[in-house]
C-alpha positions in Angstrom: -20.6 -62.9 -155.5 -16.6 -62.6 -155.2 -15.1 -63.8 -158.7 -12.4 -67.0 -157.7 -9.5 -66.9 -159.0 -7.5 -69.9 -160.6 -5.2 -71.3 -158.8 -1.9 -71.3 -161.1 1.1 -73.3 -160.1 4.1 -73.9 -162.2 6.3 -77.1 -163.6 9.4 -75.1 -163.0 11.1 -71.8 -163.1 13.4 -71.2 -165.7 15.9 -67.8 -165.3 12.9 -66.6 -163.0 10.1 -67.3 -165.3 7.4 -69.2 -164.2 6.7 -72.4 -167.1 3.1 -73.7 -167.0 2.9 -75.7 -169.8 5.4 -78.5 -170.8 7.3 -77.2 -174.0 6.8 -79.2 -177.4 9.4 -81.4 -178.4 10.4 -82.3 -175.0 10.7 -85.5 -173.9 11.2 -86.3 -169.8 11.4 -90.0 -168.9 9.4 -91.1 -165.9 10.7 -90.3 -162.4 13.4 -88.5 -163.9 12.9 -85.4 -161.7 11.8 -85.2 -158.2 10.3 -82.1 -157.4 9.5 -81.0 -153.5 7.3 -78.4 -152.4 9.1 -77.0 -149.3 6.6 -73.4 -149.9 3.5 -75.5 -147.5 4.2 -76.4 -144.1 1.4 -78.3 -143.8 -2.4 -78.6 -145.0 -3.0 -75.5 -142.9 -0.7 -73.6 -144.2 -1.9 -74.8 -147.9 -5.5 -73.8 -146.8 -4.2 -70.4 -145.6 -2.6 -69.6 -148.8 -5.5 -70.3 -150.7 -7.6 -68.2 -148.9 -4.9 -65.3 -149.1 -4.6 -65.5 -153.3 -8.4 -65.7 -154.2 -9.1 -62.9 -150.9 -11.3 -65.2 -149.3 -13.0 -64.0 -145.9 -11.2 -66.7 -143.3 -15.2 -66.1 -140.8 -17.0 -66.9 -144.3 -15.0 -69.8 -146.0 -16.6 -70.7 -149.9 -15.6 -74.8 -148.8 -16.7 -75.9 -152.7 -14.1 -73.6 -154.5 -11.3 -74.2 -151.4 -12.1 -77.8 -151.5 -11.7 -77.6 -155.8 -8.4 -76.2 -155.7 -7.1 -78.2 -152.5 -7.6 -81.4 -154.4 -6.3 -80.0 -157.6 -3.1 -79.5 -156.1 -3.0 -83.1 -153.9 -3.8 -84.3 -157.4 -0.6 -82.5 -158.9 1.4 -83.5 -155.6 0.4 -87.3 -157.0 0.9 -86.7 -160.6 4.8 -85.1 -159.8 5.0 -88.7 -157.2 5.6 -86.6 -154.3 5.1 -88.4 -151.6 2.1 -87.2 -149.6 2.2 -87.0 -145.2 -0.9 -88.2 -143.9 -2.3 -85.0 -142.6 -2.9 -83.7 -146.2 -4.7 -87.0 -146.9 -6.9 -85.7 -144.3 -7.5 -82.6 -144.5 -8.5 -83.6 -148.2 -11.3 -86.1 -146.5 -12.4 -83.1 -143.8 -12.9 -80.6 -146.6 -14.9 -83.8 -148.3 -16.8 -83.9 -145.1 -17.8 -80.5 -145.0 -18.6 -80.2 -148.2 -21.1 -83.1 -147.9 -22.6 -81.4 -145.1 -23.4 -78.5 -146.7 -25.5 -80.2 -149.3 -27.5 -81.7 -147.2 -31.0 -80.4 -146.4 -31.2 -79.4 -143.0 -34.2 -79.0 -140.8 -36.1 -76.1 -140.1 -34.9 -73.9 -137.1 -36.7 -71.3 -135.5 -33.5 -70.0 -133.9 -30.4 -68.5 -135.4 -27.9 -69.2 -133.1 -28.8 -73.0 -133.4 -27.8 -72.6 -137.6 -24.4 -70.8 -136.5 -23.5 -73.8 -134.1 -24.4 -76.3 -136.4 -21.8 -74.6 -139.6 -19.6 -77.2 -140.1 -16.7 -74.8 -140.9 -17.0 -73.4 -137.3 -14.2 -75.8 -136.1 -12.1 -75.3 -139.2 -12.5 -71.5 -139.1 -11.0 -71.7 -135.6 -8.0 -73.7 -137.0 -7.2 -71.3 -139.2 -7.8 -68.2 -137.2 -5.5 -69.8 -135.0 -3.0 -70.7 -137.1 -3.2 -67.1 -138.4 -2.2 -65.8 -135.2 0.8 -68.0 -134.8 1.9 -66.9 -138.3 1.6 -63.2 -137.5 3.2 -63.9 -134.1 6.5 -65.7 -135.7 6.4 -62.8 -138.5 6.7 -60.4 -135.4 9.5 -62.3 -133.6 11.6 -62.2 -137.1 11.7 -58.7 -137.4 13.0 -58.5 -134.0 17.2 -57.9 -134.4 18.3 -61.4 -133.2 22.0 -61.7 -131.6 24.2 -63.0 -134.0 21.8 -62.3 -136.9 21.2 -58.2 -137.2 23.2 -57.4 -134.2 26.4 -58.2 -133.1 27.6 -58.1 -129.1 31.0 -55.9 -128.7 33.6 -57.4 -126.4 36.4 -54.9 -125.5 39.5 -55.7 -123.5 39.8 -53.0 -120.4 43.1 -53.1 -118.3 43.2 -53.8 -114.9 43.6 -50.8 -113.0 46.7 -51.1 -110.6 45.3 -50.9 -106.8 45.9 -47.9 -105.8 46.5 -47.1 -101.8 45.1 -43.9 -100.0 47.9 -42.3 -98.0 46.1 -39.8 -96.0 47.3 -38.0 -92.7 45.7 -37.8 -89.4 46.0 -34.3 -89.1 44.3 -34.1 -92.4 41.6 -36.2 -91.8 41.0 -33.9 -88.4 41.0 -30.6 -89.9 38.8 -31.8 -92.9 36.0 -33.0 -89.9 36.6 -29.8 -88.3 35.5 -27.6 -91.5 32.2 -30.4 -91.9 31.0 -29.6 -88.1 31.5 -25.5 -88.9 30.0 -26.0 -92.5 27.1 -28.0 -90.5 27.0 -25.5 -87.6 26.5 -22.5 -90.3 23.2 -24.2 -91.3 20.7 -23.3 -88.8 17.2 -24.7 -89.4 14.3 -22.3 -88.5 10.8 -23.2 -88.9 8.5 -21.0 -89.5 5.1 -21.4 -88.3 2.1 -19.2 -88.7 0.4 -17.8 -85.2 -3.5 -18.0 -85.2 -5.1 -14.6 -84.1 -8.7 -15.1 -83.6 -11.0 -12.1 -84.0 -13.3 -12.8 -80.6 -9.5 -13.0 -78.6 -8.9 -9.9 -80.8 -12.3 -8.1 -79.8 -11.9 -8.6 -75.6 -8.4 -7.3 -75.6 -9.4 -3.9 -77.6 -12.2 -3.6 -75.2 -10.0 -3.9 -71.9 -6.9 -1.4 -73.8 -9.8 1.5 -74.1 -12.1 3.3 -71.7 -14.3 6.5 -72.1 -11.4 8.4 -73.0 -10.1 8.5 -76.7 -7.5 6.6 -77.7 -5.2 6.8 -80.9 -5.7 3.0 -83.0 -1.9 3.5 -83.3 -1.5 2.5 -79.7 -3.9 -0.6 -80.2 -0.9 -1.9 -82.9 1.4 -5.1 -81.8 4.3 -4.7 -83.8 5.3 -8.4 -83.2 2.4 -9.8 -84.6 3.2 -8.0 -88.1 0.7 -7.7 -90.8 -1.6 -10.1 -89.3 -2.5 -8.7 -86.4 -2.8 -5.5 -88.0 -5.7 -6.6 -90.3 -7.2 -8.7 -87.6 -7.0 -5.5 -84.8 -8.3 -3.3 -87.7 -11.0 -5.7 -88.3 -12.5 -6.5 -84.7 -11.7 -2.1 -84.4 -14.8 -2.4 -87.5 -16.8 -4.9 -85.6 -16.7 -3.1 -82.2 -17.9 0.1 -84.3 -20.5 -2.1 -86.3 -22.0 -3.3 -82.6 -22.0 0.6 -81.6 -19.6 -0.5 -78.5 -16.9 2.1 -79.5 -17.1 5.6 -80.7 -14.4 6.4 -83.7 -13.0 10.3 -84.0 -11.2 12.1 -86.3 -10.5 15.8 -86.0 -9.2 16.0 -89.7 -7.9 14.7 -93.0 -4.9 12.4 -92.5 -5.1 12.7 -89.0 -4.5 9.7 -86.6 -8.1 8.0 -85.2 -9.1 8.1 -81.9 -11.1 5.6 -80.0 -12.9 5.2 -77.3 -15.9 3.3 -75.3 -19.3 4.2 -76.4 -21.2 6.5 -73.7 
């Protein structure tokens, strides 16, 4: 088990030191100070800090140690005659509640689900998960730089420029059009697009170029279909030779290939 820790809260602070214990000698007549507590928002916010200084779990609340120090410190709110709102009055009788609750015997269940719903700190739990959430949300808005806080806007003072007219010539105002259209005619767009050679076109048109006598493959070349229709002619050349339809020749090393129609 988690050890609790006590709760400590001063009479006063004198030069910054905390004073728990009234000094000796020291006589104060009744209602002769009025102390407030401006440090709790509300019960909630009491509750909260309780949990946060003994390092309770907020999903596992110890109500008989919360519910100790809570009234120990609505006992010192009545004992310094602060006048108490009535939502610390109940919050006191809640944690009362809950408390009673706990101590009494419950029945048998074969299902666990049925024990979590029937916790009696499920509702306050949710309280102060949400009032958690709040807390961390207004912590995250304060450190934002707020306008007239961290940051200050900057107003400067510009001049008003005088208007100012254009005075442009006609003649001017020709000639510079006439340099935009020759600028504009200079640009010519040319789109290039690529030519499809199929093979099969490629094979009939080698076939009706040759006959049974030999012709050089440099003849078969289309200089104005460029490197693709050199690889394409050289490749239906292969197939022709590969279907025995053609007969290739070469009389020597380096020499230029001859073609012709297979006998």
């Amino acid at each position: 088990m988690q050890a609790t820790q006590q709760l400590l809260l001063p009479l006063a602070i004198v030069q910054g030191e905390p004073m728990v214990n009234l000094p000796k000698g020291l006589y104060i007549p009744p209602n002769a100070l009025k102390v407030l507590l401006t440090d709790f928002e509300g019960p909630l916010d009491l509750l909260s800090h309780l949990i946060r200084t003994n390092k309770f779990d907020i999903r596992d609340i110890p109500v008989f140690e919360i519910a100790r120090q809570y009234q120990q410190y609505i006992g010192l709110m009545q004992q310094l005659d602060i006048e108490l709102a009535g939502e610390y009055l109940f919050m006191a009788a809640w944690l009362t509640e809950i408390k009673s609750r706990l101590l009494l015997p419950k029945p048998p269940s074969l299902d666990d689900d049925d024990e979590e719903e029937d916790d009696p700190r499920i509702e306050l739990m949710q309280k102060l998960l949400e009032y958690e959430a709040y807390q961390q949300g207004a912590r995250w808005l304060d450190s934002l730089k707020i306008v007239g806080r961290d940051v200050w806007p900057i107003a400067i003072e510009v001049e008003t420029l005088p208007e100012v007219t254009a005075q442009i010539d006609l003649d001017d105002l020709n000639m510079a059009l006439q340099n935009v259209m020759q600028r504009a005619l200079a640009k010519v767009a040319h789109q290039v697009s690529e030519e499809p050679i199929e093979i099969s076109d490629k094979i009939e048109w080698v076939l009706s170029q040759i006959s049974l006598e030999p012709v050089s493959i440099l003849d078969l070349l289309v200089a104005q279909e460029g490197k693709p229709g050199l690889v394409v002619t050289f490749i239906a050349v292969l197939e022709l030779w590969r279907q025995q339809q053609i007969e290739l020749q070469q009389d020597e090393a380096y020499a230029d290939i001859s073609i012709r129609r297979a006998a």
